[in-house]
TORVO-967182 format. One line per 5 residues: number of its first residue (from 1); their letters; for each residue x, y, z of N, C-alpha, C. Coordinates in steps of 0.1 Angstrom, whole numbers. Layout:
BEGIN
NUM) A) X,Y,Z,X,Y,Z,X,Y,Z ~ ...
END
This chain:
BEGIN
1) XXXXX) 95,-42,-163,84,-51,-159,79,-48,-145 ~ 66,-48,-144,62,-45,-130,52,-56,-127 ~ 56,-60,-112,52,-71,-103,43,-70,-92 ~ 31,-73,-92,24,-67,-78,24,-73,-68 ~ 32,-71,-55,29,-78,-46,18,-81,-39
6) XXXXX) 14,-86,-32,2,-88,-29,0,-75,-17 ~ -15,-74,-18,-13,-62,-6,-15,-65,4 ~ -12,-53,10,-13,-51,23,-26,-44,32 ~ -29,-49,43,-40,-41,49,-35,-39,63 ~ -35,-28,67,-29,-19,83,-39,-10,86
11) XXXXX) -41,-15,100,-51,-10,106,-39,0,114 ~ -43,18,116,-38,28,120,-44,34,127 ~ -41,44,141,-47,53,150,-42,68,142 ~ -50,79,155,-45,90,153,-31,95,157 ~ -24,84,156,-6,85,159,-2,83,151
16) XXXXX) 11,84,146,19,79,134,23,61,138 ~ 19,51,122,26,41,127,33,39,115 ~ 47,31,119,56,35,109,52,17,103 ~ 54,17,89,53,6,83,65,2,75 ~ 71,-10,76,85,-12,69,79,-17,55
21) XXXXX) 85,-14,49,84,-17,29,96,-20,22 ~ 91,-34,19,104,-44,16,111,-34,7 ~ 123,-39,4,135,-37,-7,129,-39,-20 ~ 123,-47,-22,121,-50,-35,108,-45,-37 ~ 102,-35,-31,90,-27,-38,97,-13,-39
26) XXXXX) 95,-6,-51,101,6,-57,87,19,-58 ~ 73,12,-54,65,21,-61,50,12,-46 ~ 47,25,-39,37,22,-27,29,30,-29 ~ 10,24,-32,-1,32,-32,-4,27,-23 ~ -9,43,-14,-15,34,-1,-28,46,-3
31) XXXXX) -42,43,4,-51,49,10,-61,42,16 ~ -71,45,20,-83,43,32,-95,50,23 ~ -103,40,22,-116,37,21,-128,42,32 ~ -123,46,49,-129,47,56,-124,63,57 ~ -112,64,61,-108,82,63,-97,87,55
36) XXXXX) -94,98,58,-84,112,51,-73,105,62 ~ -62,103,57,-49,96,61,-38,109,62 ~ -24,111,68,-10,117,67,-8,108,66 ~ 3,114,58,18,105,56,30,113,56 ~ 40,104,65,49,114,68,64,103,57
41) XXXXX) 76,109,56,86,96,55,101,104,64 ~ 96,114,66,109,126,76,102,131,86 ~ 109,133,97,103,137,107,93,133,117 ~ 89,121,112,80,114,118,86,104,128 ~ 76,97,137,83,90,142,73,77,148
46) XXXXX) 72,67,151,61,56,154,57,59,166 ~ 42,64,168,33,63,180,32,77,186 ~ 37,88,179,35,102,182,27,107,171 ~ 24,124,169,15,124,163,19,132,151 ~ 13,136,141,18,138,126,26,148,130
51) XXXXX) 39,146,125,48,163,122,40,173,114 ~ 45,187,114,38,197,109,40,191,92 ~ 53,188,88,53,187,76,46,170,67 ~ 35,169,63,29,160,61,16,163,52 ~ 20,148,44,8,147,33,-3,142,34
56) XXXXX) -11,146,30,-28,138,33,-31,133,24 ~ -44,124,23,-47,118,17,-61,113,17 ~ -74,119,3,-87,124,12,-94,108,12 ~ -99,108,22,-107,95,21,-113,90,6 ~ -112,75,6,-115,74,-9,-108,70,-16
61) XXXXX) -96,77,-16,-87,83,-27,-73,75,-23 ~ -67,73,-32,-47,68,-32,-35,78,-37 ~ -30,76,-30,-16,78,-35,-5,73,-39 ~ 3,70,-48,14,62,-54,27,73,-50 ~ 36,66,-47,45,69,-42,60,65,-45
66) XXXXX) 68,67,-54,82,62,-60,93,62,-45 ~ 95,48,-47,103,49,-30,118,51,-34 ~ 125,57,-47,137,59,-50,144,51,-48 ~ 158,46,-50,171,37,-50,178,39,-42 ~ 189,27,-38,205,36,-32,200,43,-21
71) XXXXX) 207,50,-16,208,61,-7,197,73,-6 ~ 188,73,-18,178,79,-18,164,72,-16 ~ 167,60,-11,151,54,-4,150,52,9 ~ 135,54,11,134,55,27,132,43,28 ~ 129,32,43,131,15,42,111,22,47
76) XXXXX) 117,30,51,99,33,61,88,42,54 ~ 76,42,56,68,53,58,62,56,71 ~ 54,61,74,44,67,85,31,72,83 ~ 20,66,84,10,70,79,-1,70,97 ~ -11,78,93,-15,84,102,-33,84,101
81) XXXXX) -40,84,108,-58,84,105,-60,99,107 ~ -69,107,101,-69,119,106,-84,120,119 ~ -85,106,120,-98,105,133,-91,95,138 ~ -100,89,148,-98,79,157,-88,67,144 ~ -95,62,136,-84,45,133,-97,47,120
86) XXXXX) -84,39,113,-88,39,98,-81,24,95 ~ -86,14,80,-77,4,78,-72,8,61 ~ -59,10,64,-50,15,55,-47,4,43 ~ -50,6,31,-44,-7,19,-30,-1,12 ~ -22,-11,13,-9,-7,4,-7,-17,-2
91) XXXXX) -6,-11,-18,-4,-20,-29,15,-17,-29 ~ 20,-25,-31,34,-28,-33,36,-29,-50 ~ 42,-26,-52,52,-27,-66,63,-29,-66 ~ 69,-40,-77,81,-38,-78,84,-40,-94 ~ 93,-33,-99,101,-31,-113,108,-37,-116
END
């Protein structure tokens, strides 16, 4: 059974900001409406700028994202504007 939490809206610069995502969401679509986004979940770090290894995401457009269990979930992401500031939506799920 899947439960939608209500979303989220984050306003982001051309730095990484890291966003905490509760425990009880298993599954995060995030994208921007206004620009092409990174997302980092390794290597990144809050208020520096995208590591080389990092996913995009083209303006417009979402990404869904399985945040894994146990020892294989991250509590964080890091998402990033690829211009000046974008406002980022993240839909939450949980199972």
């Amino acid at each position: 059974r899947t439960v939608l939490i209500p979303e989220l809206r984050k306003n982001v610069t051309a730095n990484m900001t890291q966003i905490k995502i509760p425990n009880s969401a298993r599954r995060v679509t995030i994208g921007s409406q206004d620009q092409q986004l990174y997302l980092a979940t390794n290597g990144a770090a809050d208020g520096e700028s995208p590591p080389t290894h990092k996913a995009f995401i083209p303006k417009s457009n979402y990404l869904s994202i399985n945040m894994g269990r146990g020892n294989n979930r991250n509590s964080y992401i890091y998402v990033s504007s690829a211009a000046t500031s974008a406002e980022v939506s993240l839909i939450l799920e949980e199972e």
